[in-house]
DOKOL-657433 format. One line per field, with one value per residue (C-alpha): residue in three letters; x, z, y. Coordinates in Angstrom, 3 decimals. Layout:
BEGIN
rest (ALA|...) .
px (X|...) .
pz (Z|...) .
py (Y|...) .
END
This chain:
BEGIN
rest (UNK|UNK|UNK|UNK|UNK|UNK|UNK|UNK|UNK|UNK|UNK|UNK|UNK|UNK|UNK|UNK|UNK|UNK|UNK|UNK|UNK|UNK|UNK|UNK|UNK|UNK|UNK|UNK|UNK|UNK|UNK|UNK|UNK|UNK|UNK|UNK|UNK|UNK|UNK|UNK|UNK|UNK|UNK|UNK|UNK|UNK|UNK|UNK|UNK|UNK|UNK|UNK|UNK|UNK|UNK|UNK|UNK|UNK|UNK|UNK|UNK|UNK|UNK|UNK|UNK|UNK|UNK|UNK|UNK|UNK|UNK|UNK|UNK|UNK|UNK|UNK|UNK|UNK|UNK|UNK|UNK|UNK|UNK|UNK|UNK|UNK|UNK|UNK|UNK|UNK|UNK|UNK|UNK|UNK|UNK|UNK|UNK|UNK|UNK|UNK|UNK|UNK|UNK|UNK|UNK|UNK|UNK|UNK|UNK|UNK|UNK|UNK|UNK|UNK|UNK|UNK|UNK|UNK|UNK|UNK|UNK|UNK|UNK|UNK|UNK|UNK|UNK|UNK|UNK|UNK|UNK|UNK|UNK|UNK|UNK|UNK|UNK|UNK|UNK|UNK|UNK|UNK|UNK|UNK|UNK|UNK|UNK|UNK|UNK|UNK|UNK|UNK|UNK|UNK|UNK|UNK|UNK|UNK|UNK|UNK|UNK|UNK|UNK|UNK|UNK|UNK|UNK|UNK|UNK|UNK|UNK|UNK|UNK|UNK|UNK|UNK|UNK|UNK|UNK|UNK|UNK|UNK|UNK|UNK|UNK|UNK|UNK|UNK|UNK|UNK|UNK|UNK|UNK|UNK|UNK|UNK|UNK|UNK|UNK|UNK|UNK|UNK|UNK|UNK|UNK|UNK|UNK|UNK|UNK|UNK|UNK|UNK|UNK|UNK|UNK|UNK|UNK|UNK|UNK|UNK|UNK|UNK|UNK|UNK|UNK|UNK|UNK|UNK|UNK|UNK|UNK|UNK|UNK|UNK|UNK|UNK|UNK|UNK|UNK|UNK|UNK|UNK|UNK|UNK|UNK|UNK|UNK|UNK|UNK|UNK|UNK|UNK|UNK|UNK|UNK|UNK|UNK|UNK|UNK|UNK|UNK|UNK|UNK|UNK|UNK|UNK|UNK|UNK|UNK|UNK|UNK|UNK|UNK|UNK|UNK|UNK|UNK|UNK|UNK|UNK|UNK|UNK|UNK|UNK|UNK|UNK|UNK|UNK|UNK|UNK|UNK|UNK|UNK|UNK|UNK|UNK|UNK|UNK|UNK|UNK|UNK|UNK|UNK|UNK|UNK|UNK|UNK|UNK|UNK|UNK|UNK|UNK|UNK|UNK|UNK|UNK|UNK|UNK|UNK|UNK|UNK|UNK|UNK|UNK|UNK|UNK|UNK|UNK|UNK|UNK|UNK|UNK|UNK|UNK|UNK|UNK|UNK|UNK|UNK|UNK|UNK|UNK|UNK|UNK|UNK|UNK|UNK|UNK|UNK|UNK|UNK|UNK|UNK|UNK|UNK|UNK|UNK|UNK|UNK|UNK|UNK|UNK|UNK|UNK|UNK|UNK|UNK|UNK|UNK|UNK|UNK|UNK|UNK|UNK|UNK|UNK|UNK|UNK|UNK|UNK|UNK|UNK|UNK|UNK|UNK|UNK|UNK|UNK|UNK|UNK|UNK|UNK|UNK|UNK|UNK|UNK|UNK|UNK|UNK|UNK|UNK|UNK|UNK|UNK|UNK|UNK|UNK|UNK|UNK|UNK|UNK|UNK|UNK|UNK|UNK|UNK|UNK|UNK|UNK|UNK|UNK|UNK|UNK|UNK|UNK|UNK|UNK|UNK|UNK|UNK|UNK|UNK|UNK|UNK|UNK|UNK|UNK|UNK|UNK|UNK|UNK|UNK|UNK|UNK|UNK|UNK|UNK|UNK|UNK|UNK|UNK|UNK|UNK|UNK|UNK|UNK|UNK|UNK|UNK|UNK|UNK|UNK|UNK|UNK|UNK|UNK|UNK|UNK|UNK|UNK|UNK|UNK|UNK|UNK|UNK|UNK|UNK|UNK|UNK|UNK|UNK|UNK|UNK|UNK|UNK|UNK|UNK|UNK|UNK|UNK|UNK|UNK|UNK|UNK|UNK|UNK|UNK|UNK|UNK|UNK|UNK|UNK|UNK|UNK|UNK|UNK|UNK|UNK|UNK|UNK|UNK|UNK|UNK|UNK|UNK|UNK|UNK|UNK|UNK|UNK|UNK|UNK|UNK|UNK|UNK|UNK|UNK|UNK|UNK|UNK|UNK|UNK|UNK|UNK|UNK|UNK|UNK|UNK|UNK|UNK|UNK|UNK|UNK|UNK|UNK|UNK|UNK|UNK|UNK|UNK|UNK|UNK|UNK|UNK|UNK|UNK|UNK|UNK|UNK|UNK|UNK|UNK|UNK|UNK|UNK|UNK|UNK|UNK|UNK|UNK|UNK|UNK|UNK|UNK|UNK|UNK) .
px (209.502|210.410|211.936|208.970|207.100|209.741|209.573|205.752|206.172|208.530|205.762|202.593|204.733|205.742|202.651|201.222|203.590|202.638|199.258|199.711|201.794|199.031|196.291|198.438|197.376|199.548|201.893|201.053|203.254|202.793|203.391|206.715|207.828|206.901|208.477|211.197|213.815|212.413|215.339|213.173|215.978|217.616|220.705|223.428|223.740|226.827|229.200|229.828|228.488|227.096|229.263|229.551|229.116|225.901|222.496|220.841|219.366|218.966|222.136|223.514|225.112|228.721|227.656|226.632|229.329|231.299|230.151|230.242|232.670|231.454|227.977|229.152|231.565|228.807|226.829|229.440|230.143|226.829|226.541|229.479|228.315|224.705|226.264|228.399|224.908|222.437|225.640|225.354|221.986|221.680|224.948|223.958|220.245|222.772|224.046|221.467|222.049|225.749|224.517|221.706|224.373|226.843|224.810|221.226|218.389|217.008|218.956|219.468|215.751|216.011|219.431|217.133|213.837|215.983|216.699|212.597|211.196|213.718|213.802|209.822|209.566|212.650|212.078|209.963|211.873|215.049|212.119|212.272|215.698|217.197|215.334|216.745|220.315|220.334|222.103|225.205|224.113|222.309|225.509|227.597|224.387|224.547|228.064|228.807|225.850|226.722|230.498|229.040|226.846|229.644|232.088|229.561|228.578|232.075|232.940|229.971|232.047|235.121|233.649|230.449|229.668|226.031|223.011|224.465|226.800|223.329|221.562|224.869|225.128|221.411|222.631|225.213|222.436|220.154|222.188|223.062|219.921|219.191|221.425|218.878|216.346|218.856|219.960|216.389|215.688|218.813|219.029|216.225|216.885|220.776|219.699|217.225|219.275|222.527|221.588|220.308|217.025|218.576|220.474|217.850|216.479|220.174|221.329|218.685|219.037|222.953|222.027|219.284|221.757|224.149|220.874|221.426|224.825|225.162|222.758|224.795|228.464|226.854|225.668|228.811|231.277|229.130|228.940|232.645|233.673|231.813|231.810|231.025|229.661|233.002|233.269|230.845|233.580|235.520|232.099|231.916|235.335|234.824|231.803|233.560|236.340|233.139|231.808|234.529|235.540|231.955|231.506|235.079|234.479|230.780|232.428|234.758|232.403|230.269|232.871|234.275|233.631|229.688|228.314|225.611|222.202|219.837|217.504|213.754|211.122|208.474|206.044|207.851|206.022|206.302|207.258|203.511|201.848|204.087|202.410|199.224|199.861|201.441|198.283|195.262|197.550|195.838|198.959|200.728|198.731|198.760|202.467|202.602|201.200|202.473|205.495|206.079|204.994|207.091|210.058|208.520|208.433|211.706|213.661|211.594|212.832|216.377|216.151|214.014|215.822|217.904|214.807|212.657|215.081|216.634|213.162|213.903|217.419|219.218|221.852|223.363|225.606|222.172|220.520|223.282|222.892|219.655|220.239|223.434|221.486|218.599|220.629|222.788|219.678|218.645|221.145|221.267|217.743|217.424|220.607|218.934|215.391|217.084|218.322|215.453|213.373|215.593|214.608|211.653|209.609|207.434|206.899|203.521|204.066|207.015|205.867|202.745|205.139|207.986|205.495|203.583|206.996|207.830|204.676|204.427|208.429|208.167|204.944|206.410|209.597|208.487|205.734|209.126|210.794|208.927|209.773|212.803|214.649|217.667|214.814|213.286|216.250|217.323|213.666|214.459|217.164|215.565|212.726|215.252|216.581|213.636|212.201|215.650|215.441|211.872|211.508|214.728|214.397|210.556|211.938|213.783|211.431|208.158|210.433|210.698|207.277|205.997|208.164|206.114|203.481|203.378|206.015|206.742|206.864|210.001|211.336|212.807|209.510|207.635|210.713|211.074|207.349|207.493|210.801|209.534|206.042|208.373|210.094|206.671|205.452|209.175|208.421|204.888|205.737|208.506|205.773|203.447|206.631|207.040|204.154|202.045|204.757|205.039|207.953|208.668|208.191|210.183|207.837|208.126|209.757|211.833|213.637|216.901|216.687|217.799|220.970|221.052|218.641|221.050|224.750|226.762|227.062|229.423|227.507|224.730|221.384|219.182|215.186|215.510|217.009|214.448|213.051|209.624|206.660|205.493|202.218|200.034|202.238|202.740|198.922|198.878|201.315|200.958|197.290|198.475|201.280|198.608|196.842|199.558|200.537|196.234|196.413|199.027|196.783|194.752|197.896|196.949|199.874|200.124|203.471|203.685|207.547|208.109|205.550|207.026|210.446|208.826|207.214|210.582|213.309|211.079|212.202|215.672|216.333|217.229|215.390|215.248|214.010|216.200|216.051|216.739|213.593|214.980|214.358|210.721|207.681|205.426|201.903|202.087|198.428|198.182|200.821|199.662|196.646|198.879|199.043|202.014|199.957|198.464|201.652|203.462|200.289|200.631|204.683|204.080|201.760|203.714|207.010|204.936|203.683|207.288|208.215|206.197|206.771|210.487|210.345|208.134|210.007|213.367|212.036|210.393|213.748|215.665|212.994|211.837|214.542|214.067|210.609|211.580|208.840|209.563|209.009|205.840|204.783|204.730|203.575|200.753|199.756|198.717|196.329|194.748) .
pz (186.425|183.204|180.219|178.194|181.182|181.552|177.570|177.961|180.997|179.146|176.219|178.251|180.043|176.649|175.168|178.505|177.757|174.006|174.842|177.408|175.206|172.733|174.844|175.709|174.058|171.646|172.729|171.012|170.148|173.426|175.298|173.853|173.819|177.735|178.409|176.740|179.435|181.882|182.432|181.923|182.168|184.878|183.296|184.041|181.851|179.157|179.981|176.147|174.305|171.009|168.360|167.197|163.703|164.489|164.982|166.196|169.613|172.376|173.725|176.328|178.251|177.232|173.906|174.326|176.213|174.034|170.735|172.544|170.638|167.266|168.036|168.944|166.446|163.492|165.163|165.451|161.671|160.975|162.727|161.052|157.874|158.641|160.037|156.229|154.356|157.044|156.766|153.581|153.193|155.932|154.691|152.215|154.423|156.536|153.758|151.603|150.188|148.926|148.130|145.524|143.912|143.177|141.516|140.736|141.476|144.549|144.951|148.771|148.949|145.873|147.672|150.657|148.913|146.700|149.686|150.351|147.071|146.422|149.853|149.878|146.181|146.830|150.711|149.583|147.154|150.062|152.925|150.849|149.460|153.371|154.363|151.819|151.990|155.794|157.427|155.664|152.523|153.377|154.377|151.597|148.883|151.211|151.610|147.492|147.065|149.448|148.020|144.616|145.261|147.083|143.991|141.815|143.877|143.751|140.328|139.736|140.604|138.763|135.168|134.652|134.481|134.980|135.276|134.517|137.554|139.748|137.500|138.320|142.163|142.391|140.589|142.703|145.578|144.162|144.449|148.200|148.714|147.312|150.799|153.027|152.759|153.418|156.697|157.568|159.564|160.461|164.098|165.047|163.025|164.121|168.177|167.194|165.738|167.156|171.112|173.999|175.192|178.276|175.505|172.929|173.529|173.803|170.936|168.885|170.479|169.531|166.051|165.281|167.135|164.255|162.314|164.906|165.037|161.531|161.344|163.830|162.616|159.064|161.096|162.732|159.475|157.020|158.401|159.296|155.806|153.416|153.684|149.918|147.031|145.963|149.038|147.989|146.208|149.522|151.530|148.696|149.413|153.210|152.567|150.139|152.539|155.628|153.197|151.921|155.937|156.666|153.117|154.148|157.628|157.051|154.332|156.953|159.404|156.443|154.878|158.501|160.555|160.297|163.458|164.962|164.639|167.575|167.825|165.940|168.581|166.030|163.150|159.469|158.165|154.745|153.252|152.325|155.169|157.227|155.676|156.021|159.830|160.693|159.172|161.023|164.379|166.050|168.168|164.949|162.963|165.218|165.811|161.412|161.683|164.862|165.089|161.158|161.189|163.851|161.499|159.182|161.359|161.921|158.627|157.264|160.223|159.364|155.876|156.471|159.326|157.854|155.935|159.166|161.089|158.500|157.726|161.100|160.841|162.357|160.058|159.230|163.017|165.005|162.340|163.115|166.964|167.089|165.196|167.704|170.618|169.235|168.591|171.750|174.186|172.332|172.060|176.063|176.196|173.950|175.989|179.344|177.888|176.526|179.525|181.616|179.007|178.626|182.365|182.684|179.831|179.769|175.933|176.195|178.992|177.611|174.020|175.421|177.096|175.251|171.981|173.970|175.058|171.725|169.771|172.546|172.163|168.362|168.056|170.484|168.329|165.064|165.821|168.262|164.863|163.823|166.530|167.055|170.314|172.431|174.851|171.902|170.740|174.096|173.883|170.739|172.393|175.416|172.939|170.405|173.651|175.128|171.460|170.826|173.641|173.461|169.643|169.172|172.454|170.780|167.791|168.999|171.829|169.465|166.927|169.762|170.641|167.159|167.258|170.642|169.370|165.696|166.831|165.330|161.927|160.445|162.488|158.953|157.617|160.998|161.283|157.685|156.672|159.529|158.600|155.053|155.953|158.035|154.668|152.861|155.615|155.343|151.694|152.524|155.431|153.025|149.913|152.466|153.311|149.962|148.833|151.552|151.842|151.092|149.995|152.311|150.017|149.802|151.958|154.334|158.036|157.702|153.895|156.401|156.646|153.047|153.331|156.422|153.615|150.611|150.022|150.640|149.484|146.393|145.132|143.095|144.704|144.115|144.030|145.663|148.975|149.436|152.879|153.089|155.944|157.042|158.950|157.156|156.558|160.655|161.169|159.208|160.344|164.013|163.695|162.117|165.019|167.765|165.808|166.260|169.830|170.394|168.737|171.026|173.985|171.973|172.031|173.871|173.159|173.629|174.518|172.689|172.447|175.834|176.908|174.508|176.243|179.369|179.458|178.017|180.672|183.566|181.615|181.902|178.303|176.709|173.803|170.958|167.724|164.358|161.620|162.325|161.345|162.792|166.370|168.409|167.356|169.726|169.087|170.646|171.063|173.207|174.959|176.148|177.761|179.559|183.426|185.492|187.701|184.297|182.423|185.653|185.177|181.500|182.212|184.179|182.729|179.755|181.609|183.407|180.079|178.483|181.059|180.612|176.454|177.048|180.277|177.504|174.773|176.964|178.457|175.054|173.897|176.469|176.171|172.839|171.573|173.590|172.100|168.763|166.045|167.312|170.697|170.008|168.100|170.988|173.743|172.174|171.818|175.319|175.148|172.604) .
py (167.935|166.160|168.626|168.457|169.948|172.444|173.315|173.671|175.698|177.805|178.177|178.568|182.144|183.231|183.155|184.858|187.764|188.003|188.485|190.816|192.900|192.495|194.124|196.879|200.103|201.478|204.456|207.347|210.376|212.528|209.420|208.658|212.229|212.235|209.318|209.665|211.093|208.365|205.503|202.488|199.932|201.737|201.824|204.323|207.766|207.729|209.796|210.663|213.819|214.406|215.224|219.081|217.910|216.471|217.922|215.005|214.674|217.421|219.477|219.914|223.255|221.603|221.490|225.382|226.341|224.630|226.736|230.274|231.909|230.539|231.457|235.321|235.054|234.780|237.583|239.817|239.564|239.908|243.234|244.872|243.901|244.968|248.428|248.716|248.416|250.510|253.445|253.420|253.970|256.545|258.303|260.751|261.941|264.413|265.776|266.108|269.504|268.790|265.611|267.334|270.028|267.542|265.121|267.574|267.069|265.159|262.508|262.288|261.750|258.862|257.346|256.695|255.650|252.957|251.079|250.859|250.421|247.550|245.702|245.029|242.803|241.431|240.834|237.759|236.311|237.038|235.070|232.557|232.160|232.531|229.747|227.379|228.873|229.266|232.111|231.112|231.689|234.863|236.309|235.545|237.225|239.936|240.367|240.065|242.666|245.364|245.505|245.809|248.165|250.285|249.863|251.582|254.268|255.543|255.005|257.079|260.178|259.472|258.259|260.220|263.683|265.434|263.830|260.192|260.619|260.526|257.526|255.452|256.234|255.539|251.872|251.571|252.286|249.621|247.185|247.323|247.725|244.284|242.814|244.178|241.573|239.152|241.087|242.102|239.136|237.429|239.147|237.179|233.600|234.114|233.979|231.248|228.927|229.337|231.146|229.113|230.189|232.803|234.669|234.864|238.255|240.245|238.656|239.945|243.342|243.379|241.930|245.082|247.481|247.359|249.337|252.363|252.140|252.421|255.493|256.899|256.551|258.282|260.637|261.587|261.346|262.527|265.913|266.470|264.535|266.763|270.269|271.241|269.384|267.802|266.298|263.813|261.763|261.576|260.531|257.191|255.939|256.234|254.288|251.933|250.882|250.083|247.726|246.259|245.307|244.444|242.284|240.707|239.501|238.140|235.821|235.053|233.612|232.152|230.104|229.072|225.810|225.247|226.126|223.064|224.698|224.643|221.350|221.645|221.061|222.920|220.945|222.156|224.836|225.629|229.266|229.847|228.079|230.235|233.566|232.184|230.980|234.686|236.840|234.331|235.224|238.208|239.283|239.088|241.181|243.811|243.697|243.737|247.225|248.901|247.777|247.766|250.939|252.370|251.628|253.167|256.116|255.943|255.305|258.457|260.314|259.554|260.662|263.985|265.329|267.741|268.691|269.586|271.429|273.769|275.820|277.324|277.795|274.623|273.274|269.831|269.787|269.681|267.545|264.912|265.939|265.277|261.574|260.823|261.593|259.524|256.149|256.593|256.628|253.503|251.501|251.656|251.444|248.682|246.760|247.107|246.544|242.996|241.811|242.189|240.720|237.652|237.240|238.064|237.408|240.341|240.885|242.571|244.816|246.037|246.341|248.457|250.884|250.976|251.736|254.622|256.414|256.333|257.909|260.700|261.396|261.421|263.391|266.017|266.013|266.826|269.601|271.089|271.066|273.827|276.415|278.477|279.502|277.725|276.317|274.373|272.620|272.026|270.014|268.633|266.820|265.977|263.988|262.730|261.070|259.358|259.056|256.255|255.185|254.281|253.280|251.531|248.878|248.201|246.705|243.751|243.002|243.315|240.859|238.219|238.353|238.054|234.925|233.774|234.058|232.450|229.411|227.188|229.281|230.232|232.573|234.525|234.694|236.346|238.708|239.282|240.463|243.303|244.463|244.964|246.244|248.812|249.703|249.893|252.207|254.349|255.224|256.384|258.565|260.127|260.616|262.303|264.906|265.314|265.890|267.561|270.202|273.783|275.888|278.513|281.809|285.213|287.460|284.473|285.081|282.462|283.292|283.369|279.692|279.518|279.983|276.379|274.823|275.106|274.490|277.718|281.343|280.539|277.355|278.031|277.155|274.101|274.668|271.346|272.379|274.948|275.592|273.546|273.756|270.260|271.532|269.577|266.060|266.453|266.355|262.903|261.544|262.437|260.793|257.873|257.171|257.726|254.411|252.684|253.100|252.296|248.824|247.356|247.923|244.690|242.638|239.127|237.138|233.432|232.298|229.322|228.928|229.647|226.802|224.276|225.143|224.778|221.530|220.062|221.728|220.287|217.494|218.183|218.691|222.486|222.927|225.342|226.112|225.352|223.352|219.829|217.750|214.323|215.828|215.064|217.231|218.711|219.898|223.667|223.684|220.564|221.471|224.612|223.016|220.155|220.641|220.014|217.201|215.861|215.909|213.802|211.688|210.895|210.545|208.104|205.896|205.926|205.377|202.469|200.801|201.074|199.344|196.653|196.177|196.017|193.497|190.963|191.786|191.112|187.744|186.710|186.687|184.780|181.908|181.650|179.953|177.359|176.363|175.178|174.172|169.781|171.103|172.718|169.800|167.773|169.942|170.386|166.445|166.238|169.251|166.759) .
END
């Protein structure tokens, strides 16, 4: 065969392949995401591994492995700091009658209400904020804030006198407050960005636990620090030195080595389509209520304890008891609740339960409060026990499901507007206290209780710390927790993160949610309706018709350059 045959040999197969890569159809999206751990060119696997200072691409368990201690390290830092700000809001609740004589009028009740009334307008300026500063930058605004706010709170008792000494400490109280929407939903967006999937759940139950802890240390030290009004002054520098350790070590771990955030496998949703994409989600909205106002339930608890128990004669030690025994039972709860949950994935059973337990524990509790006898507060504990135990584990389960079931939006917005519906709900379970109260009167059976109610023989009394009947505010609120624990029989969750997660580990590939945008998107919705057979199917074809673009492209290139323009000039004469 003479070279010119050769040369139009050479074109005729080239232009063969052209055309058949030209009636291929093109790949779309799903395609190339299925397709894309599929070794088309057989080659061999690089033994090299991505970077820690880069985000691109999907890990690896090296990569995790390799981060471990940075990953725990942030949490950990976190939770003291978060256990700092939660102390010192809970602090002062035990205490409440010194805390009222020392600086007049009802300022334990204010202390606590600060924290709600400013964490819910500036929760969504603190949504948005964290996710443009990342949890970084959350921690060093809430770090800065709580030490601030703990500075001023004990210069209150050393510069002012009267009534200004409780305007400044409720300052002081406003601004630590302001760090709580920038703690409110880190547990969650820490173990999402930073946690591989089997760890997810237990680090957002070791995140929230700081909350409980925190309650319970105050608890404990408030009680055994301050036995008169002065005391007070000792209680703020105990406090100060907490936040000064926790406000230390979270700048720590912000300013340290950047830790690589977990790969984006979720659309980018923006702040407000995020809002909008939580409240048309069902299982969301009815997790926004229940479970927002089971925190509710409980920060209201925490502050009116004292307040409940001392009509009948129980003082400050088994108001603390009661609290101690309460976060105890749920921090083991809520550990042992987390690790079956990371394994088994039963968000809706064990929201349904663990939500029940706790309205039937809670209701029993606070109509027990009104009774006397050694039997009854040997009940009280017995339901402060299974009430923690109960309540506490809910929250960080009914956080990760929320997060199930609005993927892919941002995990500190879905986290973030329960959390403050939770303080919303706090300040109206404490107004109903207040206000559907009655003072116990003189001709009363219980005037003994006065003496547990106020301060101590030799200080003078406060109408404040008068003993109160709750009858009435126990009615409401007992009907409106029985709502709550109703609506999460209606819960049908789709798990929508777990089947993104899913189709892609079949695939050999760990993925997880975080904010890298350069990383393949997946449409949840289509995804959830892709079977295993169809999704081999559709890998397969895809794999097949890569295949086929790169074995043209690859020969189009070893041959074209032999067909230059002369060449082509004269094979085509003799088609003429």
């Amino acid at each position: 065969m003479s070279s010119e045959q050769h040369e139009m040999a050479d074109f005729r197969r080239v232009g063969s392949l052209e055309q058949e890569v030209h009636e291929t159809p093109p790949l779309n999206d799903a395609m190339l995401n299925s397709a894309r751990d599929i070794d088309v060119l057989d080659r061999p696997p690089t033994p090299q591994r991505t970077p820690r200072s880069s985000n691109a691409g999907i890990k690896s368990n090296y990569d995790y492995d390799d981060q471990k201690w940075d990953r725990w390290f942030v949490l950990i830092m976190f939770a003291i700091l978060n256990f700092s700000n939660i102390a010192s809001w809970i602090a002062y609740a035990s205490v409440g009658n010194y805390v009222n004589a020392y600086y007049r009028g009802n300022t334990s009740t204010w202390l606590s209400a600060v924290y709600m009334l400013i964490s819910i307008p500036i929760g969504f300026w603190g949504m948005w904020l964290g996710g443009i500063a990342g949890v970084r930058g959350s921690l060093l605004i809430a770090a800065f804030a709580n030490v601030l706010g703990a500075l001023i709170r004990t210069s209150s008792g050393w510069f002012f006198n009267g009534n200004d000494r409780g305007s400044f400490v409720l300052i002081g109280q406003g601004f630590a407050a302001v760090s709580y929407p920038f703690l409110m939903y880190l547990p969650s967006t820490i173990s999402n960005t930073y946690f591989p999937r089997d760890q997810r759940t237990i680090a957002t139950t070791i995140g929230f636990l700081s909350n409980p802890l925190g309650i319970l240390m105050a608890n404990l030290i408030s009680p055994l620090i301050v036995q008169s009004s002065q005391d007070v002054v000792m209680l703020n520098l105990v406090l100060l030195g907490i936040c000064v350790i926790g406000s230390g070590g979270a700048t720590f771990a912000a300013a340290a080595k950047k830790l690589t955030a977990n790969d984006h496998m979720g659309s980018k949703v923006t702040y407000h389509e995020s809002i909008k994409a939580c409240f048309k989600n069902p299982t969301y909205v009815i997790l926004f209520f229940s479970l927002g106002g089971g925190i509710g339930m409980f920060n209201s608890l925490y502050a009116k304890m004292f307040d409940m128990l001392c009509p009948v004669g129980r003082g400050n030690l088994m108001a603390g008891l009661c609290v101690v025994v309460m976060i105890t039972s749920g921090v083991i709860g809520s550990v042992a609740v987390g690790f079956v949950i990371d394994r088994k994935k039963c968000y809706r059973e064990a929201v349904m339960a663990l939500m029940c337990g706790a309205v039937i524990s809670g209701i029993a509790f606070i109509w027990l409060t009104n009774l006397e006898g050694k039997i009854v507060g040997f009940l009280l504990i017995v339901f402060a026990c299974t009430l923690g135990a109960c309540g506490l584990a809910a929250y960080p389960v009914g956080l990760e499901l929320a997060l199930e079931a609005t993927y892919p939006v941002a995990s500190e917005v879905a986290s973030g507007l329960i959390v403050i519906f939770g303080q919303l709900f706090g300040l109206f379970f404490i107004l109903i206290l207040q206000n559907f109260s009655k003072i116990i009167g003189e001709d009363d059976t219980h005037i003994s209780s006065i003496q547990v109610c106020g301060t101590s023989a030799t200080e003078p009394h406060s109408p404040t710390n008068s003993p109160k009947k709750y009858t009435v505010a126990f009615v409401i609120i007992s009907g409106i927790a029985m709502m709550f624990a109703t609506l999460t029989v209606f819960i049908q969750p789709e798990y929508k993160r777990s089947a993104v997660e899913g189709v892609y580990r079949k695939q050999g590939k760990q993925v997880h949610y975080g904010p890298d945008e350069s990383n393949p998107r997946v449409d949840v919705n289509s995804v959830q309706k892709i079977t295993p057979e169809a999704e081999e199917r559709q890998r397969i074809n895809a794999a097949a018709k890569i295949r086929q673009e790169l074995y043209a492209a690859k020969i189009r290139e070893e041959n074209v350059e032999c067909v230059t323009p002369k060449s082509h000039s004269e094979a085509s004469t003799p088609a003429n």
